[in-house]
C-alpha positions in Angstrom: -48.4 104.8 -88.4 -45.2 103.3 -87.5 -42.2 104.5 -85.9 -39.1 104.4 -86.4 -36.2 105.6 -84.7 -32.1 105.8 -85.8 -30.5 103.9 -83.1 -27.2 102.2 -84.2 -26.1 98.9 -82.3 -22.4 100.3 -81.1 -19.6 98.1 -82.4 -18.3 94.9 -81.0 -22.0 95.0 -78.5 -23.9 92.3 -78.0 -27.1 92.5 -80.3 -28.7 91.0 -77.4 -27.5 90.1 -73.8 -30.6 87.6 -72.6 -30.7 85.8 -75.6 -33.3 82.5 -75.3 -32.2 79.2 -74.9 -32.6 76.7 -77.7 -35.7 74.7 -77.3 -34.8 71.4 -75.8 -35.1 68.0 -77.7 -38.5 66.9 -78.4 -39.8 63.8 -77.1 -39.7 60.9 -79.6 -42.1 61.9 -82.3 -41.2 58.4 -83.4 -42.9 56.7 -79.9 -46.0 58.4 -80.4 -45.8 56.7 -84.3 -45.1 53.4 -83.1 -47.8 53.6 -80.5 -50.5 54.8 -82.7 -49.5 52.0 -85.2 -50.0 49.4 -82.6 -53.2 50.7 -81.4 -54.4 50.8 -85.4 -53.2 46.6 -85.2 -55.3 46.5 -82.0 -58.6 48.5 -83.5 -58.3 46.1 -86.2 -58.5 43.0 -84.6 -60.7 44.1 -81.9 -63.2 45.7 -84.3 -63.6 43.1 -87.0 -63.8 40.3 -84.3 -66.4 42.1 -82.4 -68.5 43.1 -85.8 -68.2 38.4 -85.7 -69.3 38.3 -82.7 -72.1 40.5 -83.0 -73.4 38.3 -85.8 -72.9 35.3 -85.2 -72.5 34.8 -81.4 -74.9 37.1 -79.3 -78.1 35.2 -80.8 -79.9 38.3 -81.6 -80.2 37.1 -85.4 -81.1 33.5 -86.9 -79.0 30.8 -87.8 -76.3 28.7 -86.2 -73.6 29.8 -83.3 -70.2 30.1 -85.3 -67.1 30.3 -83.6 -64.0 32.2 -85.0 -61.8 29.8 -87.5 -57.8 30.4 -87.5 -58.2 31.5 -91.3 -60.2 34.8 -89.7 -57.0 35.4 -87.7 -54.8 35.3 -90.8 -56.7 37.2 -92.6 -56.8 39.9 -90.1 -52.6 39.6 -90.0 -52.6 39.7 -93.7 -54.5 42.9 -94.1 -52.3 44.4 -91.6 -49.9 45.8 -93.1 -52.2 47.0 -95.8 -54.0 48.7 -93.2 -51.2 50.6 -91.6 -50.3 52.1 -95.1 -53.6 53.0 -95.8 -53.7 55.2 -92.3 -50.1 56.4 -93.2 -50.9 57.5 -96.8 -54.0 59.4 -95.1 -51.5 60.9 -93.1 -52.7 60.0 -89.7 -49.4 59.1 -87.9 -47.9 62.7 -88.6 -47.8 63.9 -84.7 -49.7 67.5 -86.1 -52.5 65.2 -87.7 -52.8 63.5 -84.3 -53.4 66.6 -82.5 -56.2 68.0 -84.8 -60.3 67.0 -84.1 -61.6 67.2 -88.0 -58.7 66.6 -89.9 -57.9 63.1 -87.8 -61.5 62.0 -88.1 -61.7 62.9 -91.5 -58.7 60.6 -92.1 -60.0 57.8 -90.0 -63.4 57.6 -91.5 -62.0 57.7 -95.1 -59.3 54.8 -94.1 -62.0 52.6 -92.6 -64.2 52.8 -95.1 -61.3 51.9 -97.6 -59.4 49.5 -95.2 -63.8 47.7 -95.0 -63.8 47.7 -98.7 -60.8 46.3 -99.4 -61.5 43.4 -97.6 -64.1 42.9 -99.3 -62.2 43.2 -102.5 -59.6 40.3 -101.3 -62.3 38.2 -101.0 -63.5 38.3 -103.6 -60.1 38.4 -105.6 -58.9 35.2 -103.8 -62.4 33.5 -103.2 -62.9 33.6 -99.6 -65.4 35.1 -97.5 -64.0 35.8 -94.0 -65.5 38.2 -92.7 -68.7 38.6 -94.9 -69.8 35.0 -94.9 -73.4 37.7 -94.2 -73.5 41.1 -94.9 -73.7 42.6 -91.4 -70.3 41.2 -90.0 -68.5 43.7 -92.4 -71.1 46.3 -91.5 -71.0 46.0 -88.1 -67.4 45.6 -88.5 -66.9 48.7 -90.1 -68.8 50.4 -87.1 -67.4 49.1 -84.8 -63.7 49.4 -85.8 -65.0 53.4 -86.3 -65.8 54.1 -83.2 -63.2 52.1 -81.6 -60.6 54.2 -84.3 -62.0 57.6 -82.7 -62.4 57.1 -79.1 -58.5 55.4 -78.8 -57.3 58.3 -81.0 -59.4 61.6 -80.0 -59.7 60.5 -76.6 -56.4 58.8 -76.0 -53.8 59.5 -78.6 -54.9 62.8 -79.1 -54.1 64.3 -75.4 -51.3 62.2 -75.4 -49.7 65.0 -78.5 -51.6 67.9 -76.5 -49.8 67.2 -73.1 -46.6 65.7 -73.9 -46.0 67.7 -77.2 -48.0 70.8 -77.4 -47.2 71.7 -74.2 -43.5 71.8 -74.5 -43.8 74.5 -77.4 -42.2 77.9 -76.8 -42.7 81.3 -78.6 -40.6 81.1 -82.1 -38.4 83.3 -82.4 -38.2 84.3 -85.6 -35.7 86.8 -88.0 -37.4 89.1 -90.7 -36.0 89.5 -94.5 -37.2 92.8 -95.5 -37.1 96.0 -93.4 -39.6 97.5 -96.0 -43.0 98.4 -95.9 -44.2 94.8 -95.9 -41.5 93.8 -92.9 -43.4 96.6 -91.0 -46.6 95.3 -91.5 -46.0 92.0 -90.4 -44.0 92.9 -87.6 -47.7 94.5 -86.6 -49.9 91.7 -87.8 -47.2 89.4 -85.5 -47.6 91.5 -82.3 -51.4 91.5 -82.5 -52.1 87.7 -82.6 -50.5 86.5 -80.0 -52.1 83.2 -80.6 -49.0 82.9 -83.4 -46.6 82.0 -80.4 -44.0 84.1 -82.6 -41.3 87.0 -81.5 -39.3 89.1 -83.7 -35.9 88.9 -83.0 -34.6 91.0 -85.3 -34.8 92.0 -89.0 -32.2 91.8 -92.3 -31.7 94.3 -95.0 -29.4 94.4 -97.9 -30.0 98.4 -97.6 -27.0 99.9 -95.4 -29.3 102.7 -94.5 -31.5 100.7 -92.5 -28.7 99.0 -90.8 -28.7 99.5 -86.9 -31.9 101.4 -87.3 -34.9 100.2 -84.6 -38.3 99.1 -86.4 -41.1 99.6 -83.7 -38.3 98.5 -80.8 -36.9 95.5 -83.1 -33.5 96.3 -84.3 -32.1 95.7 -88.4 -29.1 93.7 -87.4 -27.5 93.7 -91.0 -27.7 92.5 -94.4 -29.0 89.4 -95.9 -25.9 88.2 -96.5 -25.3 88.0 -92.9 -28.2 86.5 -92.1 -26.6 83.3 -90.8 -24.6 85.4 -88.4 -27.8 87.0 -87.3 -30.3 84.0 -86.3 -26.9 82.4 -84.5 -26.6 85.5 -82.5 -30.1 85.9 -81.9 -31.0 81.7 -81.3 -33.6 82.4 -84.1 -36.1 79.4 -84.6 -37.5 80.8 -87.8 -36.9 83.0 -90.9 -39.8 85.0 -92.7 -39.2 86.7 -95.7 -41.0 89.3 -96.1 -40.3 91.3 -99.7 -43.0 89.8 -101.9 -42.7 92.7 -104.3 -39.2 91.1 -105.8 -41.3 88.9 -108.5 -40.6 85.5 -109.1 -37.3 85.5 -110.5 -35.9 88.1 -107.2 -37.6 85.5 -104.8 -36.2 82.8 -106.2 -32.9 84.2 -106.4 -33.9 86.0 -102.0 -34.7 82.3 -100.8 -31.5 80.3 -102.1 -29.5 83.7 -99.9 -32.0 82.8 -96.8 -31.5 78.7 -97.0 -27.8 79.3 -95.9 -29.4 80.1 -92.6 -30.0 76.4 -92.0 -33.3 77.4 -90.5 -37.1 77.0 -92.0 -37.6 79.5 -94.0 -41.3 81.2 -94.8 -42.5 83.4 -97.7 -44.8 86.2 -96.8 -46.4 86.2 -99.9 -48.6 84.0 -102.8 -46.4 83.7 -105.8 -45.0 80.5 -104.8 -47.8 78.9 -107.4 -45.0 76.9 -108.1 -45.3 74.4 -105.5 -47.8 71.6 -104.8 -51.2 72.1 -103.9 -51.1 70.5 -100.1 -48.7 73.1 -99.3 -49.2 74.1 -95.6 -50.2 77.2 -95.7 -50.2 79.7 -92.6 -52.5 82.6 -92.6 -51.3 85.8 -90.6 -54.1 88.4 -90.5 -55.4 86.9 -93.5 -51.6 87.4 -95.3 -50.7 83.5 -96.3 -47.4 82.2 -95.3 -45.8 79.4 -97.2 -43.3 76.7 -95.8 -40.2 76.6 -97.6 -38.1 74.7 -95.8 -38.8 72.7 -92.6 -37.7 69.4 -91.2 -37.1 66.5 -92.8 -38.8 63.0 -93.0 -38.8 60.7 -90.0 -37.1 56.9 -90.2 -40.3 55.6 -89.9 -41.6 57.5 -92.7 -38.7 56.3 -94.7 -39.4 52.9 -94.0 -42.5 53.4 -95.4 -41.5 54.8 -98.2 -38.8 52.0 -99.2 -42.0 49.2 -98.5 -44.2 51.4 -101.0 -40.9 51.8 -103.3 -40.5 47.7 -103.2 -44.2 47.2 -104.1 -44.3 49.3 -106.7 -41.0 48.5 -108.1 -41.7 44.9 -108.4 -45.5 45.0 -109.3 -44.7 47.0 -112.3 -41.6 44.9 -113.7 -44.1 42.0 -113.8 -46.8 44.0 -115.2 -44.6 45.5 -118.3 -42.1 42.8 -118.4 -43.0 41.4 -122.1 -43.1 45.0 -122.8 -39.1 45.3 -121.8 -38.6 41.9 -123.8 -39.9 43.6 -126.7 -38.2 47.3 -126.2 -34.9 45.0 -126.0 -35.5 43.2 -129.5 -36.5 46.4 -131.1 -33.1 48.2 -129.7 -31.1 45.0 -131.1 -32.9 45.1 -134.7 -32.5 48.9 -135.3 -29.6 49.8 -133.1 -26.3 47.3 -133.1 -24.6 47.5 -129.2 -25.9 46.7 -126.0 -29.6 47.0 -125.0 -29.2 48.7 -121.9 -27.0 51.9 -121.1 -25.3 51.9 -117.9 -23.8 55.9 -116.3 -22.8 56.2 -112.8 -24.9 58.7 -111.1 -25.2 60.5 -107.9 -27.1 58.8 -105.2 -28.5 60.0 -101.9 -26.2 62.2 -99.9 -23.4 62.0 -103.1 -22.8 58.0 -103.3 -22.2 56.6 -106.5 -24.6 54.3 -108.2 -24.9 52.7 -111.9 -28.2 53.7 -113.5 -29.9 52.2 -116.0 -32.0 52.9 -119.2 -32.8 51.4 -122.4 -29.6 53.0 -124.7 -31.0 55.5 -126.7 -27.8 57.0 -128.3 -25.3 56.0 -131.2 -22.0 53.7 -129.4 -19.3 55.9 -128.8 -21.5 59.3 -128.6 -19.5 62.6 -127.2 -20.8 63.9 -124.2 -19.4 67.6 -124.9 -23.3 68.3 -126.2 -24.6 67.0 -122.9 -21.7 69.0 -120.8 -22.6 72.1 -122.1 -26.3 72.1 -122.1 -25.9 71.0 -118.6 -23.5 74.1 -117.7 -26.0 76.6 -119.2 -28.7 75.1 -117.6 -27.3 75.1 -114.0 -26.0 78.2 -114.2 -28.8 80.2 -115.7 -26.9 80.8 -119.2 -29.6 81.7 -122.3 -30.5 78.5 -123.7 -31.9 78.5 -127.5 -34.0 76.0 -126.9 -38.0 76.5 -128.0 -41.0 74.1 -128.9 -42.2 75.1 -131.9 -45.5 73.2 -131.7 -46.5 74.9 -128.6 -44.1 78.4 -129.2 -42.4 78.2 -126.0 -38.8 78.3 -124.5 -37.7 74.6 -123.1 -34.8 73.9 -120.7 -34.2 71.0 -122.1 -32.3 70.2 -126.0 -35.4 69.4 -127.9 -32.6 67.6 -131.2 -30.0 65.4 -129.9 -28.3 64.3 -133.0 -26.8 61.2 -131.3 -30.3 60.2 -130.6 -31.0 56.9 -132.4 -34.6 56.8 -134.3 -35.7 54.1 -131.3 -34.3 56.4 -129.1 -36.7 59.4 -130.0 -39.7 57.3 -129.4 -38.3 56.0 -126.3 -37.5 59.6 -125.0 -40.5 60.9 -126.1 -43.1 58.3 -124.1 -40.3 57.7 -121.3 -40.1 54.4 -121.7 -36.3 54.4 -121.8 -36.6 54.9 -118.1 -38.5 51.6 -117.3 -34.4 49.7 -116.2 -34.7 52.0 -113.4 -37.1 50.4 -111.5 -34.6 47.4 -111.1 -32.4 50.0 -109.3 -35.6 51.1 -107.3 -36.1 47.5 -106.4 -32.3 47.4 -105.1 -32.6 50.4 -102.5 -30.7 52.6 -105.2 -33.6 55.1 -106.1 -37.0 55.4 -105.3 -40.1 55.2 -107.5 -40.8 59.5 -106.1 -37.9 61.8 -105.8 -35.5 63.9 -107.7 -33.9 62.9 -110.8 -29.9 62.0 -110.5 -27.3 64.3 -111.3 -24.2 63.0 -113.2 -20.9 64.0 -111.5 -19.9 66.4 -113.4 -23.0 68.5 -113.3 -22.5 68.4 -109.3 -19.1 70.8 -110.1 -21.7 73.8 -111.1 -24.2 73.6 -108.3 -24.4 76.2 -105.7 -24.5 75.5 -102.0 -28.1 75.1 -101.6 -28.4 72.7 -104.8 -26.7 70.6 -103.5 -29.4 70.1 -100.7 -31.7 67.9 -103.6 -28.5 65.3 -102.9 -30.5 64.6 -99.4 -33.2 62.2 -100.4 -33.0 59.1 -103.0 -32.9 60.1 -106.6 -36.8 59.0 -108.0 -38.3 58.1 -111.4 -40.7 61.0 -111.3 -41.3 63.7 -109.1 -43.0 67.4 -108.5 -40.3 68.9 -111.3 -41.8 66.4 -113.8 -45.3 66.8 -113.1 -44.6 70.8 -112.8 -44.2 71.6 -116.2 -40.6 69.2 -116.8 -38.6 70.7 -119.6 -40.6 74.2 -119.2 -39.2 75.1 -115.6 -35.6 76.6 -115.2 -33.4 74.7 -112.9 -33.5 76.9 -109.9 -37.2 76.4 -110.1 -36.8 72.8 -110.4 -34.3 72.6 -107.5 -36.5 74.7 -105.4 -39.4 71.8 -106.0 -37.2 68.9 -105.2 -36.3 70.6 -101.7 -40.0 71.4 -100.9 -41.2 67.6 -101.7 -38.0 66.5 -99.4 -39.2 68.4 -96.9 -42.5 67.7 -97.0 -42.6 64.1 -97.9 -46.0 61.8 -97.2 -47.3 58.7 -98.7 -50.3 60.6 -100.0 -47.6 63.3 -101.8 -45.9 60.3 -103.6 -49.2 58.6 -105.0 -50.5 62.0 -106.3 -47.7 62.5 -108.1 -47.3 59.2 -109.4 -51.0 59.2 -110.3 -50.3 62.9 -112.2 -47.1 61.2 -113.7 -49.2 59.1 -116.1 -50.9 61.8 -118.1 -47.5 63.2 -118.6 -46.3 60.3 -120.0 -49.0 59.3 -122.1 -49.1 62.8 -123.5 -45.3 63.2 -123.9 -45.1 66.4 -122.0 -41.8 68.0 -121.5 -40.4 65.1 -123.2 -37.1 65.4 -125.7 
């Protein structure tokens, strides 16, 4: 049974006179990356070679000495970059990856079997065959650039994160939402696994009651509101949010009030269904705790992504470009004006940027429809929107009367988006992320909408995949933040892979 005793914090005290120190910078996170990058380079090289040598040089199998050519040496720099991709979208330079056993040799035999095979596969697509001119060089190949892979990164890289990283982690000190019940409860199930490296500083309650009061020695330092007050006062690390009884609409509405804190936040609970499947997922006394906001992607993660962005950008304008000749004629035939439409958008962190898409309106359109859809919308006005095929409420206008009969079909199978991938291609958006606001909508965001502003507006992302015109815009925003904050390689291909069903079938599309 708990107890709990009335003790209010006199005014103008100090909620607590030895606060902890702020941990101290990390080391570079992006040194380890770099240095497990350029022992992958090193694997390669050394593994392929040797699985040559071992075939051809060591005289334990028939047939002719054959000494390494210069093309085997380009090849190996040509599949490079390839390769380093590959171990990136398997997630094995993320610095928690490289401190695991099963999950990192998981990765590494699924990205050397792949990296193996697509050697294989450029061979035969450009009619070489270095490195298989016999079967066993790729074979022993593959081995030995496995076992090299695991003994440089569980042996080496590996202690490297334990001892330089691990070891400079502290016990989180972390700030409760909820002075309930469930607050209670996981104030216990914090205190006896100590393994959690987490302290409770302090809890927040919107009831005035509870104010001041101690829960089991930890005080209720006041209301959610002043929440930001509270984890500054306290150096907090860490918020958990504890009142999974609010339903989805109350804890949707409770974590916008706890983002203000600037802090990661966690939700004690399993209704965020809502968000994507690799969520981590951190189980207290068998209670799972979602991330809902943590930090945000390193540079060398974003180069990655702008190389991935450039690939993709380019592969598919040459891949549908006689499809764009022939959207174009179509637009000219049935709709007299220009073929493209051209709106000035809001970019990554605010900037201005011209987007394109195939027009799908009648020339000189009113936007007053658009404006006040879009204030409804953002503000969580009742929208009379339904789909009467599948008898469910959109958030999206399902007739736009300016909406040229081209225009529907384009809507409808998204092509009208296909321009932006010339604007992906430029550095403007990227081919994953959150769709652009226009300016005005920006005047009816709240504070922590505005946090989707952080990464580059995509042509897809986890809103569209996530049910599109069927999720509110709170929802949506609240998908946009989770996918900035936990960005991968691996994220960005599923969802680009799940975007194509969508398409196809036209789902959520108006």
């Amino acid at each position: 049974m708990n107890s709990q005793v009335k003790t209010p914090i006199p005014a103008g005290a100090s909620p607590d006179p030895t606060p902890a120190p702020r941990e101290p910078t990390r080391p570079s996170e992006l040194r380890l990356e770099i240095a497990a990058m350029v022992l992958d380079a090193a694997v390669l090289f050394a593994g392929f070679l040797g699985g040559y040598w071992m075939r051809f040089s060591t005289g334990l199998f028939q047939g002719p000495l054959v000494p390494v050519r210069t093309e085997h040496y380009i090849t190996l720099i040509l599949l490079l970059p390839l390769w380093i991709v590959i171990h990136g979208v398997n997630g094995l330079y993320r610095p928690k990856v490289i401190g695991t056993l099963f999950d990192q040799t998981a990765g590494i035999l699924k990205t050397i079997t792949l990296g193996c095979l697509l050697v294989l596969a450029l061979g035969f697509l450009t009619r070489t065959n270095y490195f298989f001119e016999k079967r066993l060089v790729l074979g022993f190949a593959w081995l030995f650039t496995l076992w090299l892979s695991l003994i440089v990164r569980l042996l080496f890289l590996r202690s490297l994160y334990l001892g330089r990283f691990q070891a400079r982690r502290r016990i989180q000190r972390i700030v409760v939402v909820g002075a309930g019940v469930e607050g209670k409860r996981f104030l216990q199930r914090i205190r006896t696994n100590e393994a959690l490296m987490y302290e409770v500083v302090g809890f927040v309650d919107d009831d005035p009651e509870k104010i001041g009061q101690e829960i089991d020695g930890v005080v209720v330092r006041g209301s959610i509101d002043e929440l930001s007050r509270v984890t500054r006062e306290l150096h907090a690390d860490q918020v958990f949010l504890a009142m999974p009884s609010l339903g989805q609409e109350g804890t949707l509405a409770m974590m916008s009030r706890c983002m203000k804190a600037q802090l990661p936040v966690r939700l004690v609970s399993d209704i965020l269904h809502l968000v994507a499947s690799d969520t981590h997922v951190e189980t207290i006394d068998g209670v799972p705790t979602y991330d809902i906001r943590s930090e945000g992607t390193p540079h060398l993660g974003m180069l990655m992504k702008r190389l991935f962005d450039l690939i993709v950008s380019v592969s598919l304008l040459t891949l549908f470009h006689p499809l764009i000749l022939f959207i174009s004629l179509l637009i000219k035939i049935f709709s007299p004006g220009p073929v493209l439409f051209r709106q000035v958008r809001a970019g990554q962190h605010g900037r201005e940027f011209t987007m394109w898409k195939f027009r799908t309106m009648k020339l000189e359109t009113d936007d007053s429809i658009h404006r006040e859809y879009a204030t409804k919308l953002i503000t969580g006005q009742e929208l009379n929107f339904s789909d009467a095929l599948r008898r469910e409420q959109v958030f999206k206008m399902t007739t736009d009367p300016r909406v040229t009969p081209i225009g529907h079909i384009l809507r409808r199978t998204s092509l009208d988006e296909l321009p932006q991938l010339l604007n992906v291609a430029k550095g403007e958006m990227s081919i994953v992320g959150p769709r652009p606001p226009i300016f005005y909508e920006l005047n009816h965001y709240k504070e922590w909408h505005k946090k989707r502003l952080r990464a580059k507006p995509g042509l897809t992302g986890l809103w569209q995949v996530s049910g599109r015109s069927s999720v509110p815009f709170d929802e949506m925003v609240l998908l946009d933040l989770y996918y900035i904050d936990h960005w991968s390689l691996k994220t960005d291909l599923e969802i680009l892979f799940r975007t194509v069903p969508v398409v196809i079938f036209g789902e959520g599309a108006y």
